[in-house]
C-alpha positions as CSV (number, residue, x, y, z in Angstrom):
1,X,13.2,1.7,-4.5
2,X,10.4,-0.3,-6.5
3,X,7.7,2.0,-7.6
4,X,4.2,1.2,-8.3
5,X,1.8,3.1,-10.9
6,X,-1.1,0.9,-12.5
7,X,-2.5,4.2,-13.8
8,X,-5.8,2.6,-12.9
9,X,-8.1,5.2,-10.7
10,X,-7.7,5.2,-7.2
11,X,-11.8,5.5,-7.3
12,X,-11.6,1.8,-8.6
13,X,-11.1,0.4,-4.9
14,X,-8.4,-2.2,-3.9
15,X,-10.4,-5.2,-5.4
16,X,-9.7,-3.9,-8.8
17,X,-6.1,-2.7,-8.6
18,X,-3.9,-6.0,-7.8
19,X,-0.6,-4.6,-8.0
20,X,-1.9,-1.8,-5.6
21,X,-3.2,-4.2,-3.6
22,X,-0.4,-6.9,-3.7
23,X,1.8,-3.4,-2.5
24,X,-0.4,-3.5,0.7
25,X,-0.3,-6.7,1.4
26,X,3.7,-6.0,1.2
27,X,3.4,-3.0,3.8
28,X,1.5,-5.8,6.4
29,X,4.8,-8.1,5.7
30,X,7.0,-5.9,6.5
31,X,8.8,-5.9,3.0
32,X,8.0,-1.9,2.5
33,X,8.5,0.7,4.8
34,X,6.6,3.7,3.1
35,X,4.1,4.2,0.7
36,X,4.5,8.0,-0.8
37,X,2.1,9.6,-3.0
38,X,1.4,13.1,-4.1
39,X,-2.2,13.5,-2.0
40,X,-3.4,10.0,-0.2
41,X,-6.8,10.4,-2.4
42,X,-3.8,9.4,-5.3
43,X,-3.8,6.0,-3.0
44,X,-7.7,5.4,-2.9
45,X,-10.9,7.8,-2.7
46,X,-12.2,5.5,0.1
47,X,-9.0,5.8,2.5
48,X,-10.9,4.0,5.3
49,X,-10.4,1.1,2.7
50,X,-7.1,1.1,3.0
51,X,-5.9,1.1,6.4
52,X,-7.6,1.2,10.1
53,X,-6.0,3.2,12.5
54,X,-7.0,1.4,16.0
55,X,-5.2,3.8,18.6
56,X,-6.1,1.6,22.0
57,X,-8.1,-0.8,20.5
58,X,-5.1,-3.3,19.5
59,X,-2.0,-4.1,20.8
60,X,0.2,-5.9,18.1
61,X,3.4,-7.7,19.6
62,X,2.9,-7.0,23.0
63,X,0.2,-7.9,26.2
64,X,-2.2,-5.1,26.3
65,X,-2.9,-2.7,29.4
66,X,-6.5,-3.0,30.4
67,X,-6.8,-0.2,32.5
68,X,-10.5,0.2,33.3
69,X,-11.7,-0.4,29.4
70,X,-15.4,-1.5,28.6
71,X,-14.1,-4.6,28.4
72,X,-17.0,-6.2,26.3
73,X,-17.2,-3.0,24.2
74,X,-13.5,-3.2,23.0
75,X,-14.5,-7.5,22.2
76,X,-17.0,-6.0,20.4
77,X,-15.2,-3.4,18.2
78,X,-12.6,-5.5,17.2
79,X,-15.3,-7.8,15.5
80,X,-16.3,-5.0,13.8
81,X,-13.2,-4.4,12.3
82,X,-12.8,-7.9,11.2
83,X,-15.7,-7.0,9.1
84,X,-14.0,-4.3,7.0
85,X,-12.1,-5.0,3.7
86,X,-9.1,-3.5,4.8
87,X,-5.4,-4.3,3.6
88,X,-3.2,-2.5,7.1
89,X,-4.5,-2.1,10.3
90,X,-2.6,0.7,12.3
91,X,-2.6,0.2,15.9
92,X,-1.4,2.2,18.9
93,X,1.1,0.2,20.1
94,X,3.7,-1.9,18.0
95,X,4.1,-2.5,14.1
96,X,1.4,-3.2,11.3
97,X,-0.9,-5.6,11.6
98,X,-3.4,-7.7,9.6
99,X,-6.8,-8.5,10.4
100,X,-5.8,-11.8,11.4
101,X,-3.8,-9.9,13.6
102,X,-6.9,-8.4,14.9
103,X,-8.8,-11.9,15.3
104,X,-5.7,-13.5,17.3
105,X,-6.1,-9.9,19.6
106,X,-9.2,-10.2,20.0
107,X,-9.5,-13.9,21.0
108,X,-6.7,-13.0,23.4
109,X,-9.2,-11.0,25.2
110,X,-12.2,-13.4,24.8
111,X,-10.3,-16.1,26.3
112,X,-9.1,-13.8,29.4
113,X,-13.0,-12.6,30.0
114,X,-14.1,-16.0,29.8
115,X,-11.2,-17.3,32.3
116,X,-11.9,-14.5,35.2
117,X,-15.7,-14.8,34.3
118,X,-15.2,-18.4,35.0
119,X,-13.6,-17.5,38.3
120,X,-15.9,-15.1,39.8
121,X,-19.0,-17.7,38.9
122,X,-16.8,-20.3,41.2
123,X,-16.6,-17.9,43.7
124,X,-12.8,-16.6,43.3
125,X,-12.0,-13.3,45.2
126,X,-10.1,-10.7,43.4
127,X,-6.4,-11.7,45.0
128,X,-7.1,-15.0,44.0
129,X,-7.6,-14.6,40.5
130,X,-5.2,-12.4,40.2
131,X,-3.0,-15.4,41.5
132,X,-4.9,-18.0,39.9
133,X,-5.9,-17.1,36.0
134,X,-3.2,-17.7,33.6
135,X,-3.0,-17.2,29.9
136,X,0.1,-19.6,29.2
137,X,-0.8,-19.7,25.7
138,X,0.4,-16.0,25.9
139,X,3.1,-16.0,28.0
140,X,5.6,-15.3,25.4
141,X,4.1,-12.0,24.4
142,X,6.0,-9.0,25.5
143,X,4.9,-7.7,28.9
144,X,2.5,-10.7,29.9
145,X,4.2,-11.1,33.1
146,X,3.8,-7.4,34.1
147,X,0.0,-7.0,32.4
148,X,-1.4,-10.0,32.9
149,X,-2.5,-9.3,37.0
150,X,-3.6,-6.2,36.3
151,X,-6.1,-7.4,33.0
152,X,-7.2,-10.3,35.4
153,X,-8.1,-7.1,38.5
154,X,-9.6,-5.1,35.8
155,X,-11.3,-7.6,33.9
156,X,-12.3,-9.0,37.5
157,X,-13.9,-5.6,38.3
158,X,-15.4,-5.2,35.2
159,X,-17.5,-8.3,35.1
160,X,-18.7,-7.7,38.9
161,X,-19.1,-4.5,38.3
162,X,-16.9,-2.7,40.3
């Protein structure tokens, strides 16, 4: 098992540690499994810089399950995560991602607001863009099939309100 020491401080942030940071960047790849060290402020004294745990907020490698979400609000937070300098992004369903990771999620759910959005302004009912929105750019991700008519109903009540 490769081991990695720069005796450098963790207080010195990822930006000045490139063997520490090259490590991360590993983790994301899937090339390491798991990072030990004695106490995680060993790792870095800023752990927020390290890694984002995102519970709900992402689904990596599979379609996500609205539910009824703030729709806009979750948009919103994952742009604010883009803005972080972070190496691993944790989220609550599948493996490690990356923040482009994040930005391909999160235009996933851009692109289905603005798809039923355009349907209710052209006067869609519910059933029918439930039938009619498609995502086929998407359609190879895990569990599109079964999650896409429920995101289109609960991005559909969402934007009317409902």
């Amino acid at each position: 098992m490769p081991k990695h020491n720069e005796g450098i401080s963790g207080a010195k942030g990822r930006n000045k540690r490139p063997q520490f940071d090259r490590m991360l960047k590993a983790v994301t790849r899937g090339k390491i499994d798991v990072v030990a060290a004695w106490s995680v402020d060993r790792l870095d004294r800023s752990f927020p810089e390290l890694v984002a745990f995102l519970g709900d907020l992402l689904f990596h490698g599979r379609f996500p399950w609205l539910g009824d979400c703030d729709l806009d609000g979750l948009i919103a937070a994952l742009g604010r995560v883009l803005a972080l300098d972070i190496a691993v992004v944790v989220p609550g369903h599948g493996p490690p991602a990356t923040l482009a990771d994040v930005a391909r999620f999160r235009d996933m759910l851009a692109e289905l607001r603005g798809a039923v959005d355009r349907a209710i302004k052209t006067g869609v009912s519910e059933e029918a863009a439930v039938a009619e929105v498609a995502l086929p750019q998407y359609a190879h991700i895990q569990r599109y099939a079964e999650w896409m008519p429920l995101d289109v109903r609960a991005a559909y009540r969402y934007l009317r309100g409902s």
